[in-house]
C-alpha positions as CSV (number, residue, x, y, z in Angstrom):
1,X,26.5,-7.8,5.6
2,X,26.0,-5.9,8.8
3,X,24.1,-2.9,8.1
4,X,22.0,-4.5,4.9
5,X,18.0,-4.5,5.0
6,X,15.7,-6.1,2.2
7,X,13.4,-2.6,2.0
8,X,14.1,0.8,3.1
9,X,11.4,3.2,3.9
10,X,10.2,5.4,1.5
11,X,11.8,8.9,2.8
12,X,15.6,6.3,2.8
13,X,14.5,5.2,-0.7
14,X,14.0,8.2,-2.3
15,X,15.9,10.3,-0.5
16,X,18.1,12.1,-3.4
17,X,14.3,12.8,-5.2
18,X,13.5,14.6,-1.8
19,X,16.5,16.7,-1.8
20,X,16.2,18.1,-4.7
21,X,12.1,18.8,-5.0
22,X,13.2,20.3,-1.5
23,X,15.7,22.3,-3.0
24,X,14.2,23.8,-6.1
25,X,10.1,24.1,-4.1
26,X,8.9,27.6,-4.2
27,X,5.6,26.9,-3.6
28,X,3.9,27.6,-0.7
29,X,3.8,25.0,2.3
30,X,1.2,24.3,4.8
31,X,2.0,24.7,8.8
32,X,3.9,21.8,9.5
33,X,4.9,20.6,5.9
34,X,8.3,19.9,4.4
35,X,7.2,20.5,0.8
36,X,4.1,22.1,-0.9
37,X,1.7,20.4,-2.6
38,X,3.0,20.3,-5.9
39,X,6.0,19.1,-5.0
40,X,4.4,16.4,-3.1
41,X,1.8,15.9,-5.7
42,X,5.3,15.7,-8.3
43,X,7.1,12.9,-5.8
44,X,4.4,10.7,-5.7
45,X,3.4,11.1,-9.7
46,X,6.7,11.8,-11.3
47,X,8.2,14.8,-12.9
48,X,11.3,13.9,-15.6
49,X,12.0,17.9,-15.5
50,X,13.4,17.1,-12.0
51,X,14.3,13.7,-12.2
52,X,11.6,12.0,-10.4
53,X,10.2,9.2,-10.6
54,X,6.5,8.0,-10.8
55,X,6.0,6.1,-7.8
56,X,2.2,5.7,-7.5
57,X,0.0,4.2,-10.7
58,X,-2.8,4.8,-10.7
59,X,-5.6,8.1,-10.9
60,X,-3.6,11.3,-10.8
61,X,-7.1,12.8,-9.6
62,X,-6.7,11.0,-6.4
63,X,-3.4,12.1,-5.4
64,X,-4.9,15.3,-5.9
65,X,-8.1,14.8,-3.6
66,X,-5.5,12.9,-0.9
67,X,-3.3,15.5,-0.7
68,X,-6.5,18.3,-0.1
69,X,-7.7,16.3,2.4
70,X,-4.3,15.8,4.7
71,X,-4.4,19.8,4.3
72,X,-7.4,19.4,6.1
73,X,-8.6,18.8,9.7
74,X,-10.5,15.5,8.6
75,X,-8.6,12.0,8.5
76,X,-7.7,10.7,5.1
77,X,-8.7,7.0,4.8
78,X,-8.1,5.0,1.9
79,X,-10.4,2.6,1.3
80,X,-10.3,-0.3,-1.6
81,X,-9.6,-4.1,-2.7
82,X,-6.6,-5.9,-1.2
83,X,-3.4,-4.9,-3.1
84,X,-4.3,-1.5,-4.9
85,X,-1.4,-0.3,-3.0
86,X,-3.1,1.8,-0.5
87,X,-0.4,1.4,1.9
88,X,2.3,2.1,-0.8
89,X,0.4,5.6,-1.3
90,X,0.2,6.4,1.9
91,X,3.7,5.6,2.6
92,X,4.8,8.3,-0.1
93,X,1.9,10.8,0.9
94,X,4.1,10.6,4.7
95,X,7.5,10.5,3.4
96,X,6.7,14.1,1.4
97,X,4.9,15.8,3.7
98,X,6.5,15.2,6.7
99,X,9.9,13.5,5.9
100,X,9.0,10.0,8.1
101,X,6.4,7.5,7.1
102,X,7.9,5.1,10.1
103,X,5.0,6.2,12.2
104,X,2.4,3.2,12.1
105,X,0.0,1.6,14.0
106,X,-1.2,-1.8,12.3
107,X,-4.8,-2.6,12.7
108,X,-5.9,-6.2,13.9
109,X,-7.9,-7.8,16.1
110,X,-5.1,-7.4,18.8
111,X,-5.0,-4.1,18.9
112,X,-6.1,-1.7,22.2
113,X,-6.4,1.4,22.9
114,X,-2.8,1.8,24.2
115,X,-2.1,1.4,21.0
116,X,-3.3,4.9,19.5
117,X,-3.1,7.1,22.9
118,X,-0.4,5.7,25.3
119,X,0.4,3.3,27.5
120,X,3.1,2.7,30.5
121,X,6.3,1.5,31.0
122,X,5.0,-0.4,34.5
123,X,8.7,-0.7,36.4
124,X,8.7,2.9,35.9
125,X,5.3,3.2,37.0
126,X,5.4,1.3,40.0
127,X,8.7,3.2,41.2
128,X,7.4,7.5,40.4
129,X,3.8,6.6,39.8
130,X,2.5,8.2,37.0
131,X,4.6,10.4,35.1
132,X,5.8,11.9,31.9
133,X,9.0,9.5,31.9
134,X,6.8,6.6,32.7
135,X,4.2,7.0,29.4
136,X,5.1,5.3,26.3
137,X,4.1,7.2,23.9
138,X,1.6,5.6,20.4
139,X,2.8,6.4,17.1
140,X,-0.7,8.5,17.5
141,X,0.7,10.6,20.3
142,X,4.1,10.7,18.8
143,X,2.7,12.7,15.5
144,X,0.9,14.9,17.6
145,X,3.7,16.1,19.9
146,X,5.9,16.1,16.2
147,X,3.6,17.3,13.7
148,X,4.0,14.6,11.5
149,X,1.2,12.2,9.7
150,X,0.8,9.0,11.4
151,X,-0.4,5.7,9.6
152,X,-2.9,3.3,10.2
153,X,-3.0,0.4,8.4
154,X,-6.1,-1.8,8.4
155,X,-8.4,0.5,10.4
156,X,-11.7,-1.8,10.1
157,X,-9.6,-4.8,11.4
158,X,-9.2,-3.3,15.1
159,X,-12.4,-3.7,17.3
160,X,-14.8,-1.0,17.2
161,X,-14.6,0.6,20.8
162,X,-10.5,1.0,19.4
163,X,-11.0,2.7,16.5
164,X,-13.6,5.0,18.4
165,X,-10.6,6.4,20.8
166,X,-9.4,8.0,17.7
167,X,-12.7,10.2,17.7
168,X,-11.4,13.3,19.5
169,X,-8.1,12.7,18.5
170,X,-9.3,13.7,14.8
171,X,-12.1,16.5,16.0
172,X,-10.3,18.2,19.0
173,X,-6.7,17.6,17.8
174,X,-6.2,17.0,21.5
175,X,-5.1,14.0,23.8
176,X,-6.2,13.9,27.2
177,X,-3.9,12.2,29.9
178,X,-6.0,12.5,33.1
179,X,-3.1,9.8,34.8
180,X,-0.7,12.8,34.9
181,X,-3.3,15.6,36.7
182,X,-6.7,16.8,36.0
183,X,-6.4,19.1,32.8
184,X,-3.3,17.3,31.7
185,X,-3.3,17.2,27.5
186,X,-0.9,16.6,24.4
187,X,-2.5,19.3,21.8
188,X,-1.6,18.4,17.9
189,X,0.9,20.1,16.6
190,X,0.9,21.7,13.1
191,X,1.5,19.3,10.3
192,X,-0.5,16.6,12.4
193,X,-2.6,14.4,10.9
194,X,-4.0,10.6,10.3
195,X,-4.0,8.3,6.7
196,X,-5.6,5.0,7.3
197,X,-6.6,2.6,5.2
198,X,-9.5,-0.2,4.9
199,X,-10.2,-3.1,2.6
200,X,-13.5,-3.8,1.3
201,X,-13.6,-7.7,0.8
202,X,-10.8,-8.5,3.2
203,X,-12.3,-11.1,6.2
204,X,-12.2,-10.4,9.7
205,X,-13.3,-6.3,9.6
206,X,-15.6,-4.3,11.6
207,X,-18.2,-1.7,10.9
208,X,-16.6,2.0,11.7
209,X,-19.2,4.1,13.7
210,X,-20.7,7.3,11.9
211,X,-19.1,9.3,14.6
212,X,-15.9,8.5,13.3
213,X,-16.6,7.9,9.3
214,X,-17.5,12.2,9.8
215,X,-13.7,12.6,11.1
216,X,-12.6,11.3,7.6
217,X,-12.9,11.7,4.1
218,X,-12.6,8.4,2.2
219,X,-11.0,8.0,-1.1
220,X,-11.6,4.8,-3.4
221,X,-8.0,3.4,-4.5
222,X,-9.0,1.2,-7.6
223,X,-7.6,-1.1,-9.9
224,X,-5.3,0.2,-12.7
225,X,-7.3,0.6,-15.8
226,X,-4.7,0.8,-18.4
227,X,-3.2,-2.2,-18.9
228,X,0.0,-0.3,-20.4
229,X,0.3,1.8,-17.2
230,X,-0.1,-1.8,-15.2
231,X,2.2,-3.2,-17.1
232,X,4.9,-0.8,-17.0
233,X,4.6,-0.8,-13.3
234,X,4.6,-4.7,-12.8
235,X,8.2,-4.0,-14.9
236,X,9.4,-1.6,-12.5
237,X,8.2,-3.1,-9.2
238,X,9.7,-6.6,-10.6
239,X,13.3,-4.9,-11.5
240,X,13.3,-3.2,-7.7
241,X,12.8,-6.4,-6.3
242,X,15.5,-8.8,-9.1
243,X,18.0,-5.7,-7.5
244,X,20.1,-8.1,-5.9
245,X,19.6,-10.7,-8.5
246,X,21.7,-8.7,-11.9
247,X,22.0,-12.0,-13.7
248,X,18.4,-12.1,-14.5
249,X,17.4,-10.1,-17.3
250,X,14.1,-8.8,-17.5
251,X,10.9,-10.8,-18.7
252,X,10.3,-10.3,-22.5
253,X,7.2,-8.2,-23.4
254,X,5.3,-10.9,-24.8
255,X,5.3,-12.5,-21.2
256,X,4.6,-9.8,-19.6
257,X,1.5,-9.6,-22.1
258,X,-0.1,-12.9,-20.8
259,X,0.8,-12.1,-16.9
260,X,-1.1,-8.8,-17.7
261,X,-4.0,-10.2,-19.8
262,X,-4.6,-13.4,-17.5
263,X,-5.4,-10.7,-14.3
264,X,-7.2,-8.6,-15.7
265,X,-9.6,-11.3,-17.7
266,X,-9.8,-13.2,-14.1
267,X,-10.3,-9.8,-12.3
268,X,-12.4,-8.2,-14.4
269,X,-14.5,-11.8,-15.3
270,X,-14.3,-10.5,-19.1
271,X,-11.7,-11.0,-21.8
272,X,-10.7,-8.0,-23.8
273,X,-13.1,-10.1,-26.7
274,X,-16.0,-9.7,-24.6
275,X,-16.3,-13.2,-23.6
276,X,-17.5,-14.0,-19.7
277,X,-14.8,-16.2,-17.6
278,X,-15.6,-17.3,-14.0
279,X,-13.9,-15.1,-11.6
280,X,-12.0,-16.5,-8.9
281,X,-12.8,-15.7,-5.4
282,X,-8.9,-14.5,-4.7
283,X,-8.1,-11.2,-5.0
284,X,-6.6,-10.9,-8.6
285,X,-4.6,-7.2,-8.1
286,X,-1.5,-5.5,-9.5
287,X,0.6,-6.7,-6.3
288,X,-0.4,-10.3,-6.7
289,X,1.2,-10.1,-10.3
290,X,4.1,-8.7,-9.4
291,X,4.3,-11.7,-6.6
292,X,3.8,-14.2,-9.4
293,X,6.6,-13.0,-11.9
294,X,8.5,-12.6,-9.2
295,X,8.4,-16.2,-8.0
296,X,8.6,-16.8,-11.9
297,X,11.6,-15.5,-12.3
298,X,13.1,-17.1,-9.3
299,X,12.0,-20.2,-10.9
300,X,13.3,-19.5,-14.1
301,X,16.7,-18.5,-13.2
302,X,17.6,-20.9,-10.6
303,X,16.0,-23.9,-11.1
304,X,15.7,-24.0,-15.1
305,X,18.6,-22.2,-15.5
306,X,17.2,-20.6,-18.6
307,X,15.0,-17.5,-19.7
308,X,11.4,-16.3,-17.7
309,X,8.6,-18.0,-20.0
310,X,4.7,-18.0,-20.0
311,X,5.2,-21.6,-18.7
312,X,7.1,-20.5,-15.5
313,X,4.1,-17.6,-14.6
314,X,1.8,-20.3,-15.2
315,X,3.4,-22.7,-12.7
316,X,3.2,-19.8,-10.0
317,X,0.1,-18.7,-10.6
318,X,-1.8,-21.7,-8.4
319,X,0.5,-21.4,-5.4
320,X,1.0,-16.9,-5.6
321,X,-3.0,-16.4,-6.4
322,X,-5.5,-19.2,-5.4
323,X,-5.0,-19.8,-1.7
324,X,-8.6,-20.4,-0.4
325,X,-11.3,-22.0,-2.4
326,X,-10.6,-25.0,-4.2
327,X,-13.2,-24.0,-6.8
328,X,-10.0,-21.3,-8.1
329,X,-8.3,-24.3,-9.4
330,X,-11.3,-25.3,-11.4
331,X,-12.5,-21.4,-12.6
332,X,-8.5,-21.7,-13.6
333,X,-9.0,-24.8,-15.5
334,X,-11.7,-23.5,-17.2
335,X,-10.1,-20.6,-18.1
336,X,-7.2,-22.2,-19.5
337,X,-9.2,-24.3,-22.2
338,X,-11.7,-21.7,-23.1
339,X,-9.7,-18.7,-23.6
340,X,-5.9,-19.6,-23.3
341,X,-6.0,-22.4,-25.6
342,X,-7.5,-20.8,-28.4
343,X,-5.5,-17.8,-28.4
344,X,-2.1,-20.6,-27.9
345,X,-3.2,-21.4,-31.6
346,X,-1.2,-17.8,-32.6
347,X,1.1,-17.4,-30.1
348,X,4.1,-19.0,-28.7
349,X,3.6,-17.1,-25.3
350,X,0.0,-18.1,-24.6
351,X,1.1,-22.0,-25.8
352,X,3.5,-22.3,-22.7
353,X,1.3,-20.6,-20.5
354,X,-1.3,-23.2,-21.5
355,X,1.8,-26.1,-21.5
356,X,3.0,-24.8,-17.9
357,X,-0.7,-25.0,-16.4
């Protein structure tokens, strides 16, 4: 239907939860912010008194420490492995504090300096010369004139000289646009700041200068340590995502048991038992199991025609998780007949994971 998208921004998503932290926040806000910090602090954590949601799974202390620094005059910039949901975070971090977390910039190696200042719409620009209708406007430039966070995802994957043009932006809190006379400059308004984020093992990044790791403070976004808490939130981030699929019913603990346990042991490169397993060189994270029940329970429903089992994650698992070195099929075998099959021997669950792999 006309009209229909697959994923709504955060601020569309949870826009009833906004209203009504909006409408019951006495708490002091910042210059610039559409909530105060608790409130913010409550959207992205949860608060059943007032019927939100937790969002964000992970180390409440961190919310905490992100939401200090955006107070701040320093950049926040999350930093972490792939899929620790550091873009999910800052997502919800923009959507409370400034009711928009549509302005982005995505890092890669394609990126120039246009892309965080301005650049020109060049038909306008060869009729008026330079001029204030003829500059198109970054999502940078944008949340300065607006007071409003802007997002940059994958900082460390845009060349160097790039991410350097985002120097005075974060120290001065000013733009200059010499093309439009000598003195000419876009000062940040209040609210204005910047949330990036960086991954640590991630190919193809480059080195920030120290001039520009001073304009922010990093925070570490790390695994989920409690298996319940990762659990729980691979069951709500699979039942989001089944929306449009009501004849599926959700996966039965026990499965979700083995999802969770084969993750973290291939993670972590320990079992719960304290016994060593090779660790594969993928990036075994919370979003990659919620990719690989996912495509289980796909599997399960349209091609079996039956309940999600152990066997279907298991038949995922090579194709969702192990996608460059051919040694991850072998540190999967192995893993498989050291640790799966003797726990199969007293359980039904780990049996078809074993049988599906």
């Amino acid at each position: 239907m006309v009209g229909e998208v697959q994923k709504q921004p955060a601020e569309i998503r949870f826009a009833e939860e906004l209203a009504r932290l909006t409408a019951s926040d006495p708490g002091p806000r910042p210059p610039g912010w559409r909530l105060s910090p608790r409130a913010v602090r409550a959207f992205v954590i949860g608060d059943e008194a007032r019927g939100v949601t937790r969002k964000f799974w992970g180390d409440d202390a961190l919310v905490d420490r992100c939401i200090v620094s955006v107070m701040g005059l320093q950049g926040l910039l999350l930093v972490g492995e792939p899929g620790t949901a550091k873009s999910m975070l800052s997502e919800l971090l923009s959507a409370a504090i400034c009711g928009t977390s549509r302005l982005v910039v995505q890092g890669s190696a394609g990126v120039v300096e246009d892309h965080l200042r301005y650049g020109w719409n060049y038909a306008l620009l060869l009729a008026e010369g330079p001029s204030a209708r003829a500059m198109v406007a970054s999502p940078v430039l944008t949340a300065m004139r607006t007071g409003q966070i802007v997002r940059i995802e994958e900082l460390t994957r845009c060349p160097p000289e790039v991410q350097d043009s985002l120097i005075s932006i974060l120290s001065e809190r000013t733009l200059a646009v010499p093309e439009l006379g000598e003195g000419t400059e876009v000062r940040a308004a209040p609210g204005f700041n910047v949330i990036a984020t960086a991954n640590l093992r991630d190919r193809g990044t480059h080195e920030m200068s120290g001039a520009l790791k001073r304009r922010f403070n990093f925070e570490t976004v790390e695994s989920i340590r409690d298996p319940a808490f990762e659990r729980a939130l691979i069951a709500r981030q699979l039942a989001d995502r089944l929306a449009d699929h009501p004849a599926i019913p959700a996966p039965a603990p026990d499965v979700l048991d083995v999802l969770v346990t084969v993750f973290r042991d291939l993670r972590t490169g320990r079992t719960a038992e304290g016994e060593t397993v090779a660790q594969p060189s993928s990036i075994m994270s919370t979003a990659e199991a919620v990719n690989t029940v996912h495509a289980a329970s796909l599997a399960a429903a349209y091609l079996d025609g039956g309940p999600l089992t152990a066997r279907h994650v298991a038949g995922q698992l090579r194709g969702v998780v192990f996608k460059d070195d051919p040694e991850d099929g072998r540190k999967l075998r192995a893993y498989v007949d050291q640790v799966a099959r003797p726990r199969a021997r007293s359980s039904r669950a780990w049996a078809a994971f074993c049988d599906g792999t």
